[in-house]
PyMOL commands that place a pseudoatom at each C-alpha (Angstrom):
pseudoatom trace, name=CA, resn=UNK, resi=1, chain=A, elem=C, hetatm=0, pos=[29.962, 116.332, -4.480]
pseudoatom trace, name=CA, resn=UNK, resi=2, chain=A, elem=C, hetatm=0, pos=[33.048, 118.703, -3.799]
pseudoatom trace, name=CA, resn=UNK, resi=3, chain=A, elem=C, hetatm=0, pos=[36.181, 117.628, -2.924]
pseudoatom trace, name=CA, resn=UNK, resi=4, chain=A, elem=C, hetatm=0, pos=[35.532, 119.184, 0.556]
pseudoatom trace, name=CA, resn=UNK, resi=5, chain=A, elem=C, hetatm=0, pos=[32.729, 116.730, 1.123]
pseudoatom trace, name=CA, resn=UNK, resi=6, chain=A, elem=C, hetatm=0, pos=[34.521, 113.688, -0.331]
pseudoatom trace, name=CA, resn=UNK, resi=7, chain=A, elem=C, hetatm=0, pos=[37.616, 114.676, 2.818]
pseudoatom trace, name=CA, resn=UNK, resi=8, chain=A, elem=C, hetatm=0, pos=[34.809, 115.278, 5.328]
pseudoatom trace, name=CA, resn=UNK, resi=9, chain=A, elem=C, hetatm=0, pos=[33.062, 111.757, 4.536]
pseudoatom trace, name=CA, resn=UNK, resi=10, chain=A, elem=C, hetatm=0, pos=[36.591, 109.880, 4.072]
pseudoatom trace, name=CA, resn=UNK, resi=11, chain=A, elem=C, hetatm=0, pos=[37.172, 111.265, 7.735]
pseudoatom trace, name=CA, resn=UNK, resi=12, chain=A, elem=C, hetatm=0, pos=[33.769, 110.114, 8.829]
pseudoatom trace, name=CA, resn=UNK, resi=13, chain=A, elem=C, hetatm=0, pos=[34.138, 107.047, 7.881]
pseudoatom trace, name=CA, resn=UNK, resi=14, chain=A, elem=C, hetatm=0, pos=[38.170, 106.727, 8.831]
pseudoatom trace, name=CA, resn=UNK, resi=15, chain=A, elem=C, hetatm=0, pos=[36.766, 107.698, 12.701]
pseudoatom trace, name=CA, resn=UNK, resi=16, chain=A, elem=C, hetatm=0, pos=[33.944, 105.429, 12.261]
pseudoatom trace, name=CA, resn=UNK, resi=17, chain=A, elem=C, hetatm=0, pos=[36.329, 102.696, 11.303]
pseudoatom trace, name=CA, resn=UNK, resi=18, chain=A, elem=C, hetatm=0, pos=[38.540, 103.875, 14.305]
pseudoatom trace, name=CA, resn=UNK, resi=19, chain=A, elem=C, hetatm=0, pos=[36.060, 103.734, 16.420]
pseudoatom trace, name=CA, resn=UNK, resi=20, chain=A, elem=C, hetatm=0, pos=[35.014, 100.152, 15.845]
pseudoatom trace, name=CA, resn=UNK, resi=21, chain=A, elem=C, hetatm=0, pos=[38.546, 98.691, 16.538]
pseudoatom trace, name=CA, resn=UNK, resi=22, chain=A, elem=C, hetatm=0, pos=[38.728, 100.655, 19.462]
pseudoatom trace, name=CA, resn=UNK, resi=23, chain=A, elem=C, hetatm=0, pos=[35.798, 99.124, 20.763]
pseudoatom trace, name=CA, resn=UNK, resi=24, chain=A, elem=C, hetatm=0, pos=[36.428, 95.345, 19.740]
pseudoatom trace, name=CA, resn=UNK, resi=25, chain=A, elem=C, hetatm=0, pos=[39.777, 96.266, 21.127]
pseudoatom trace, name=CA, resn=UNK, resi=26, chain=A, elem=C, hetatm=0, pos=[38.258, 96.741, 24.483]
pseudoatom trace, name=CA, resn=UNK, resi=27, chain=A, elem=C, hetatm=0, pos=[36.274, 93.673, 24.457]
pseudoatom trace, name=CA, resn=UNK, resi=28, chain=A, elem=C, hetatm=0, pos=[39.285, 91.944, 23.936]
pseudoatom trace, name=CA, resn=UNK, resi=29, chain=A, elem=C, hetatm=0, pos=[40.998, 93.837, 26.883]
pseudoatom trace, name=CA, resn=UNK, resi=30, chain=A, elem=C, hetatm=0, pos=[37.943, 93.194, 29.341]
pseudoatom trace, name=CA, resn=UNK, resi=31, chain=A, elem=C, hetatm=0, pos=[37.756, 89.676, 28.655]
pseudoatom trace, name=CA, resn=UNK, resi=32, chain=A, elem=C, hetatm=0, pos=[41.335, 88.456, 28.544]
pseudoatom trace, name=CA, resn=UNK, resi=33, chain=A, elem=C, hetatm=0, pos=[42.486, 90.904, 31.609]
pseudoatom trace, name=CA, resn=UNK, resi=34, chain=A, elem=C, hetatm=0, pos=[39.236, 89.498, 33.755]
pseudoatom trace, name=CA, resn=UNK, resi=35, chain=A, elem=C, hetatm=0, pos=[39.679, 85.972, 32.500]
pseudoatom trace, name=CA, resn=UNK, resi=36, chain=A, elem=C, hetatm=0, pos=[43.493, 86.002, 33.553]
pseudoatom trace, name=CA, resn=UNK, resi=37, chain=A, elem=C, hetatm=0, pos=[43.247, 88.010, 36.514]
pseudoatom trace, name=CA, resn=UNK, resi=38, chain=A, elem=C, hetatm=0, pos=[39.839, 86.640, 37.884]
pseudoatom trace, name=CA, resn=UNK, resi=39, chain=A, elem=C, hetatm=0, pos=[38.946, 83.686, 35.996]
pseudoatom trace, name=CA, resn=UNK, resi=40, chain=A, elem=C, hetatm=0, pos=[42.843, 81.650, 36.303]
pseudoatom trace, name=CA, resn=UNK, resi=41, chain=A, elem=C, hetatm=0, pos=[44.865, 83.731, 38.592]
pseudoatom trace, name=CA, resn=UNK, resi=42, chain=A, elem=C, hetatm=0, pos=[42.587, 83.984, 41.028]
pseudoatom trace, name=CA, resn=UNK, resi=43, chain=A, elem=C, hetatm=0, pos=[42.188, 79.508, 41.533]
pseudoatom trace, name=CA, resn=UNK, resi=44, chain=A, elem=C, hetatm=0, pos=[46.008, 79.291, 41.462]
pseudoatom trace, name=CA, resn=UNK, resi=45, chain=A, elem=C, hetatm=0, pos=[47.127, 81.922, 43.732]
pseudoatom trace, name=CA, resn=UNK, resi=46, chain=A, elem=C, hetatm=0, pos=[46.441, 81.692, 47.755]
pseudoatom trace, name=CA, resn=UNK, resi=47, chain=A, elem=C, hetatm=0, pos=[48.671, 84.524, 49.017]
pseudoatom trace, name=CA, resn=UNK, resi=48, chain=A, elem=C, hetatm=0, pos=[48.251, 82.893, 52.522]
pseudoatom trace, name=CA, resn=UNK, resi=49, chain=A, elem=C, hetatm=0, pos=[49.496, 79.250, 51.942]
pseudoatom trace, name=CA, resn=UNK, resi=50, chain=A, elem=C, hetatm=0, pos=[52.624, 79.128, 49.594]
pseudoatom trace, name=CA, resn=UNK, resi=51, chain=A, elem=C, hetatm=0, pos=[52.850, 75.213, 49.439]
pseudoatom trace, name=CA, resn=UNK, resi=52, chain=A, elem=C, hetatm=0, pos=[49.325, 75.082, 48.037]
pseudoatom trace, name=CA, resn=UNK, resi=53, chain=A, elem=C, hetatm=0, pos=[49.982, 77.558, 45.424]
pseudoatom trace, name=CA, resn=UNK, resi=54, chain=A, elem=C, hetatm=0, pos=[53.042, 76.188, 44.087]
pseudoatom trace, name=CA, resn=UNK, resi=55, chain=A, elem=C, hetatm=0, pos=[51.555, 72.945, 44.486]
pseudoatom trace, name=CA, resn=UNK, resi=56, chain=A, elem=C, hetatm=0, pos=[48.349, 73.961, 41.770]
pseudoatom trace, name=CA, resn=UNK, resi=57, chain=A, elem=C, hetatm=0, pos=[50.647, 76.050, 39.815]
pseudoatom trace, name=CA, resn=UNK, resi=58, chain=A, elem=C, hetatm=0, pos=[53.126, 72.657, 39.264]
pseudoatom trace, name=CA, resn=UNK, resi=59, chain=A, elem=C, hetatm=0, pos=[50.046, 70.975, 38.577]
pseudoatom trace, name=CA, resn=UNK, resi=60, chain=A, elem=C, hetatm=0, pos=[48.339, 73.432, 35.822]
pseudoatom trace, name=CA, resn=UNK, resi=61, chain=A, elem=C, hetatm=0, pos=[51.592, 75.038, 34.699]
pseudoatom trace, name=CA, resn=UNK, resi=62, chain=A, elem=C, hetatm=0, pos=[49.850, 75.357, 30.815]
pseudoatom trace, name=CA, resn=UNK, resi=63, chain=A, elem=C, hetatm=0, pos=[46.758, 77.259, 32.740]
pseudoatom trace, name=CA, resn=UNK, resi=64, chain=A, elem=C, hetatm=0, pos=[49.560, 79.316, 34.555]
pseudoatom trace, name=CA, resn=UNK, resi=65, chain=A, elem=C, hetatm=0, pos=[50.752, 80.310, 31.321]
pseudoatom trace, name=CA, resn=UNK, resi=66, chain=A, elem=C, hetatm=0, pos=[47.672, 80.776, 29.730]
pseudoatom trace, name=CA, resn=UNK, resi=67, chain=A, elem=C, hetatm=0, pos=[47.424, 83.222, 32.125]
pseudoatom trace, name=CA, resn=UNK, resi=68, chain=A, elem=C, hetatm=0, pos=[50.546, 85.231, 31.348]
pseudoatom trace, name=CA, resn=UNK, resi=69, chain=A, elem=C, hetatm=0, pos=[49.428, 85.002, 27.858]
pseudoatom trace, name=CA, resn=UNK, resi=70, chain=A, elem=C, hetatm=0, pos=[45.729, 86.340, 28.284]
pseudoatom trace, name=CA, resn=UNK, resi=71, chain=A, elem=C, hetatm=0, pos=[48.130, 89.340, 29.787]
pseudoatom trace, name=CA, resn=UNK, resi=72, chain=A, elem=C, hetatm=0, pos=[50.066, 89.748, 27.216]
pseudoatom trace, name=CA, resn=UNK, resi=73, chain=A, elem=C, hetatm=0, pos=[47.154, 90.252, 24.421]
pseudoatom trace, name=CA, resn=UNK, resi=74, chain=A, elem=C, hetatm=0, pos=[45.858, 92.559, 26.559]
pseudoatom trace, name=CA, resn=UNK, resi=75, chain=A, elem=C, hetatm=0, pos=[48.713, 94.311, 26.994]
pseudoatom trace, name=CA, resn=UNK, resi=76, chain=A, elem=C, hetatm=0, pos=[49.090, 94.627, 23.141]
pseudoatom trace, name=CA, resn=UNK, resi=77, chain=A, elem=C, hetatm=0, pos=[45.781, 95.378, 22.282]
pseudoatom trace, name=CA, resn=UNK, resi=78, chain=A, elem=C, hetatm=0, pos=[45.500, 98.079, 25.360]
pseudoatom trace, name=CA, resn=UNK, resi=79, chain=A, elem=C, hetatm=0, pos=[49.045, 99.831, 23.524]
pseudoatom trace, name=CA, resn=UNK, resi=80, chain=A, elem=C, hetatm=0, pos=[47.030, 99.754, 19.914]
pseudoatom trace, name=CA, resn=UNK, resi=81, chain=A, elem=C, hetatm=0, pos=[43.976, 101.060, 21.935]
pseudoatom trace, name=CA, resn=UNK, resi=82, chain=A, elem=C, hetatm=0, pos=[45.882, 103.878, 23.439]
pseudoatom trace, name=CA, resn=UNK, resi=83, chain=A, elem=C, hetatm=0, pos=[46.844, 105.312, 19.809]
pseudoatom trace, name=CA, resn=UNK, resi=84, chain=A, elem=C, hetatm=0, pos=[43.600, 104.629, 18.266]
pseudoatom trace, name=CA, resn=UNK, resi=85, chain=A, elem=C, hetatm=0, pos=[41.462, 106.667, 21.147]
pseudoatom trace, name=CA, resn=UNK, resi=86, chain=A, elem=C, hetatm=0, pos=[44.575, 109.316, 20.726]
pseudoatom trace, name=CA, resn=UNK, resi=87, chain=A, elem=C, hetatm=0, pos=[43.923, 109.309, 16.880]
pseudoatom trace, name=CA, resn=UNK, resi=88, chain=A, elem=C, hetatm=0, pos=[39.953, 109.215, 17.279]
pseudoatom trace, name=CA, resn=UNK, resi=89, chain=A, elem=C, hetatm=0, pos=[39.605, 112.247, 19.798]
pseudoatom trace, name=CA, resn=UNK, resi=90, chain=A, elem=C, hetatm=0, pos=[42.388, 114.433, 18.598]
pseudoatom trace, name=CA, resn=UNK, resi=91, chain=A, elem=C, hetatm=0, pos=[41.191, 114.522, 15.232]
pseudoatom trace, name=CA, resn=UNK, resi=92, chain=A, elem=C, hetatm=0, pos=[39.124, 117.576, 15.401]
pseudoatom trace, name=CA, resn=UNK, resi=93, chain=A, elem=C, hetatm=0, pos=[40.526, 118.496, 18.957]
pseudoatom trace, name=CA, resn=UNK, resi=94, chain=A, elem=C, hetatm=0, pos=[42.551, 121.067, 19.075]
pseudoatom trace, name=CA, resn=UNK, resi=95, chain=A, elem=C, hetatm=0, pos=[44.297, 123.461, 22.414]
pseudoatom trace, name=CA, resn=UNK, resi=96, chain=A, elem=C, hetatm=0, pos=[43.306, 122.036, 25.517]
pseudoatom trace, name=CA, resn=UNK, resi=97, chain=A, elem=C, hetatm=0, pos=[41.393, 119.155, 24.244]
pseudoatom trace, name=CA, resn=UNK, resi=98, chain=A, elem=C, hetatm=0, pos=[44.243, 117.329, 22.149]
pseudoatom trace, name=CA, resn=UNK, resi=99, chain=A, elem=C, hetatm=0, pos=[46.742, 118.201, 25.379]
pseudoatom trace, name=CA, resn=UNK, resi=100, chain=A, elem=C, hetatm=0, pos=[44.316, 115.813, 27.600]
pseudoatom trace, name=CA, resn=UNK, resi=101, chain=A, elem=C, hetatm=0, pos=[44.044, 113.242, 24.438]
pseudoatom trace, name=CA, resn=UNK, resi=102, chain=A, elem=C, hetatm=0, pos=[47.810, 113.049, 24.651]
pseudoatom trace, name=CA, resn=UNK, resi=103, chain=A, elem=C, hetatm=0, pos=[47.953, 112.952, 27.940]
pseudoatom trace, name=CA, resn=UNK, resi=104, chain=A, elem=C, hetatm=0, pos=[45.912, 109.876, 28.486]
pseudoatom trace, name=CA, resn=UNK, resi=105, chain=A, elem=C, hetatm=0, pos=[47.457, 108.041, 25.832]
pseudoatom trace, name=CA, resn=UNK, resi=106, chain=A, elem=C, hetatm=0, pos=[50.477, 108.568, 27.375]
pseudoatom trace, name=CA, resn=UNK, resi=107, chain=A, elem=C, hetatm=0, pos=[49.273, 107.644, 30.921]
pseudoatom trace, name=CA, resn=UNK, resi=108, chain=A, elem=C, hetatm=0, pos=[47.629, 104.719, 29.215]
pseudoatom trace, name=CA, resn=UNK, resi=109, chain=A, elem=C, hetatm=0, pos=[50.916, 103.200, 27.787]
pseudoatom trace, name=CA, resn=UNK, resi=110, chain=A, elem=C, hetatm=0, pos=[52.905, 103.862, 31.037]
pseudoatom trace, name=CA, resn=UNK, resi=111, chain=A, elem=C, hetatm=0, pos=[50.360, 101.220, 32.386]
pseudoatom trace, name=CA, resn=UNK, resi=112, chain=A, elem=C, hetatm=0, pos=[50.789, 99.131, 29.684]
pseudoatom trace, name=CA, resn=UNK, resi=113, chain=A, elem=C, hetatm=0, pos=[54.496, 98.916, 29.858]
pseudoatom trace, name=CA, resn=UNK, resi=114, chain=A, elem=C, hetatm=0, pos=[54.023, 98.670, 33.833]
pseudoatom trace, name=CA, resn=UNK, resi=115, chain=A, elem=C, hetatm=0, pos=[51.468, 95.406, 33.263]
pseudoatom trace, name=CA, resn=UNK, resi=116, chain=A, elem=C, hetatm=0, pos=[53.626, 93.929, 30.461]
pseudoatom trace, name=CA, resn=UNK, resi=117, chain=A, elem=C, hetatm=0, pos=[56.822, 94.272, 32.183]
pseudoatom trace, name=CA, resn=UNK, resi=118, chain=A, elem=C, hetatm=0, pos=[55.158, 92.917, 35.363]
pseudoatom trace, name=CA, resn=UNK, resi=119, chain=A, elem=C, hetatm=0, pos=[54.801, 89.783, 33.711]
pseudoatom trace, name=CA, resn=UNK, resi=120, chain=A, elem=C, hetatm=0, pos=[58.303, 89.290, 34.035]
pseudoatom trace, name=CA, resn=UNK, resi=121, chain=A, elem=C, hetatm=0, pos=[57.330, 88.182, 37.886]
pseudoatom trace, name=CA, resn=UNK, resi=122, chain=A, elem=C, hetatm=0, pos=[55.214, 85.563, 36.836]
pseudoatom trace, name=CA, resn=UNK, resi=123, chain=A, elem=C, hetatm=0, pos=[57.476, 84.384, 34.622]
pseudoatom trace, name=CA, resn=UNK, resi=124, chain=A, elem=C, hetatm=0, pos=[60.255, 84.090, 37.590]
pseudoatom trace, name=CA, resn=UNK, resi=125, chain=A, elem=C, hetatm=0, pos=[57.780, 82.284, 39.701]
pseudoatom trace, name=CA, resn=UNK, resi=126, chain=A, elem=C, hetatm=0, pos=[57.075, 79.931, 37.245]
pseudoatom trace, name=CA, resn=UNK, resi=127, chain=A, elem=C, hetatm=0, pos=[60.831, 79.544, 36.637]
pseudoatom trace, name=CA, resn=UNK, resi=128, chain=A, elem=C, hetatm=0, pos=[61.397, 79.081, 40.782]
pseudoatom trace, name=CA, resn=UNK, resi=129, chain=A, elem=C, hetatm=0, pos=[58.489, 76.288, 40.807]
pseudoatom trace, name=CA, resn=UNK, resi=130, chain=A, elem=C, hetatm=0, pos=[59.367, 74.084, 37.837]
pseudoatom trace, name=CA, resn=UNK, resi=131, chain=A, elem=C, hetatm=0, pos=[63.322, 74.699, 38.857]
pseudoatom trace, name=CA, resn=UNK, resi=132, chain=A, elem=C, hetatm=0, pos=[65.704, 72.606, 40.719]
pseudoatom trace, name=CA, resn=UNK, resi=133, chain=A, elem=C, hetatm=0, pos=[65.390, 73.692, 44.698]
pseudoatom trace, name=CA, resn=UNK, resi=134, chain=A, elem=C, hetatm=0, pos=[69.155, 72.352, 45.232]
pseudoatom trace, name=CA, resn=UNK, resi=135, chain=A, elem=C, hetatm=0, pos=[70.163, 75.297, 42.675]
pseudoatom trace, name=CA, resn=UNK, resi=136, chain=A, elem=C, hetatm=0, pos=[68.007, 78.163, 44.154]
pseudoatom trace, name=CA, resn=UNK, resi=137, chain=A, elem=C, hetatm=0, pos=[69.296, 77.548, 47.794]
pseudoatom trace, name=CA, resn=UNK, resi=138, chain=A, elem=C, hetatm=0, pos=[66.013, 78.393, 49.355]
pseudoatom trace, name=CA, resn=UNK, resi=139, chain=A, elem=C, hetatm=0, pos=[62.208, 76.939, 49.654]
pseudoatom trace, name=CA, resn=UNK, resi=140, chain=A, elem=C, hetatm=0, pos=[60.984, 77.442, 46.224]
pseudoatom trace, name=CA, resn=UNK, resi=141, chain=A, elem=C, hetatm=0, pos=[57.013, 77.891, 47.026]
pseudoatom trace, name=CA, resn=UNK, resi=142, chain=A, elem=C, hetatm=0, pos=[58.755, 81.006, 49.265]
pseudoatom trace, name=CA, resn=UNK, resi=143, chain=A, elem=C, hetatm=0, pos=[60.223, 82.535, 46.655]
pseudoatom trace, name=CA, resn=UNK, resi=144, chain=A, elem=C, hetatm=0, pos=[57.739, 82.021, 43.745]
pseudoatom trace, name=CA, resn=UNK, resi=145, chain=A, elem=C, hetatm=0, pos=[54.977, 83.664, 46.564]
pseudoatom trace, name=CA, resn=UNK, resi=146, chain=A, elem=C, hetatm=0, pos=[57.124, 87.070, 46.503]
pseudoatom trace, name=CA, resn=UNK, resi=147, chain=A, elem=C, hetatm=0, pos=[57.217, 86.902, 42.946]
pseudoatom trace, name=CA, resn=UNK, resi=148, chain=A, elem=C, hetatm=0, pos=[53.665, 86.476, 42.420]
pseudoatom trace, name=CA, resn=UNK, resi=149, chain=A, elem=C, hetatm=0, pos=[52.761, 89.425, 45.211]
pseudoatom trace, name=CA, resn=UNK, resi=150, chain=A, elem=C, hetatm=0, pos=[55.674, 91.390, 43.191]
pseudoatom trace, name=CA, resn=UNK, resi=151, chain=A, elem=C, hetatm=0, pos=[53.278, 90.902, 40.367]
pseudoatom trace, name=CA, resn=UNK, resi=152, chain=A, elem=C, hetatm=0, pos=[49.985, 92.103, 42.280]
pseudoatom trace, name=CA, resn=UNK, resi=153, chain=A, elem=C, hetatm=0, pos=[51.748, 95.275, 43.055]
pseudoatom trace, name=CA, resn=UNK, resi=154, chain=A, elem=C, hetatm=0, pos=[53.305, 96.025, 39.622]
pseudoatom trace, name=CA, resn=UNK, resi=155, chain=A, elem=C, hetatm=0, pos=[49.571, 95.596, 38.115]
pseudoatom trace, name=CA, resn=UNK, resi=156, chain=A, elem=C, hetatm=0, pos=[48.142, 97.748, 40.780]
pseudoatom trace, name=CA, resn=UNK, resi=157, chain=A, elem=C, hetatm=0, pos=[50.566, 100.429, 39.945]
pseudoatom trace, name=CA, resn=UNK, resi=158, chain=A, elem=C, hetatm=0, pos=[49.821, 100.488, 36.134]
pseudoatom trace, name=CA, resn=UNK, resi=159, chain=A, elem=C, hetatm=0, pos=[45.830, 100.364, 37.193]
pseudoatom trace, name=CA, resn=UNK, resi=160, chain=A, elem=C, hetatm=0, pos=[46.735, 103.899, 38.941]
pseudoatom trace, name=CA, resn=UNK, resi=161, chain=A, elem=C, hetatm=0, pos=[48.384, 105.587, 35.454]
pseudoatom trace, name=CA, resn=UNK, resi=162, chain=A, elem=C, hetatm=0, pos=[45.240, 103.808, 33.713]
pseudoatom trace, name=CA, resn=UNK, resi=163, chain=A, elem=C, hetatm=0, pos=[43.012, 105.509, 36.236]
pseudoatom trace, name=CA, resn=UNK, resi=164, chain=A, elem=C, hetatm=0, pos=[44.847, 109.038, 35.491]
pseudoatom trace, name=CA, resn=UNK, resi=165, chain=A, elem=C, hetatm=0, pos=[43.900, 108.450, 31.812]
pseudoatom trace, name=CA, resn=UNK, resi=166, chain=A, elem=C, hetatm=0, pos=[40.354, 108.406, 32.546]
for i in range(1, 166): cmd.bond("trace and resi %d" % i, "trace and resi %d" % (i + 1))
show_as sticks, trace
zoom trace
């Protein structure tokens, strides 16, 4: 075997190897992001009745931020995903093809940073239900309800840059 075939087959099996993580990575996106979105989010949050949804969130605050932590793997593993599909189609890209690669690896980490920053939201509605309502000067269950449709905008936005990328 030439040295030539040895590179060729090392690369083969580098992109095969590539390829693999990329795909457990997105299993691990699909089911944490529909699991906290769907599967948790989704039982806590009534957009329509604030008292009720502060009232489950102070109730399950450890499934609240099991939530925010399904987000935040996915958010992690959808940055390492963006490199690896980078890596695996601009490998023997080159011109236009590596110019769209890069693009939607950049498109798909502005949505990352948009979902993982958005987090912050939940975070401050969690802080505004489980705080004292003397020191926040207003209804509580108010406030943690704009948070929490603050956060169902920011994830919508980075759902647009991850729809650019693909």
């Amino acid at each position: 075997m030439t040295n030539r075939a040895l590179i060729v087959t090392h690369g083969s099996v580098q992109l095969q190897v590539m390829s693999r993580l990329a795909g457990g990575l997105y299993g691990v996106i699909i089911v944490t992001g529909l699991s906290a979105e769907l599967g948790i989010r989704a039982r806590l949050i009534d957009f329509t009745n604030p008292q009720a949804t502060a009232e489950v969130i102070r109730s399950a605050p450890g499934l609240f931020r099991l939530a925010m932590g399904a987000d935040l793997v996915m958010a992690l593993c959808d940055a390492g995903l963006a490199i690896l599909l980078y890596l695996i189609f601009s490998e023997r890209a080159s011109g236009a093809v590596r110019s769209l690669a890069l693009s939607a690896m950049v498109f798909r980490l502005i949505q990352t940073v948009l979902i993982a920053a958005n987090l912050m939201t939940m975070q401050a509605a969690f802080l505004l239900l489980s705080g004292d309502k003397a020191a926040i000067g207003a209804d509580p269950s108010q406030l943690a309800l704009v948070y929490l449709k603050l956060h169902a905008f920011g994830y919508d936005l980075g759902l647009v840059f991850f729809g650019v990328n693909g």
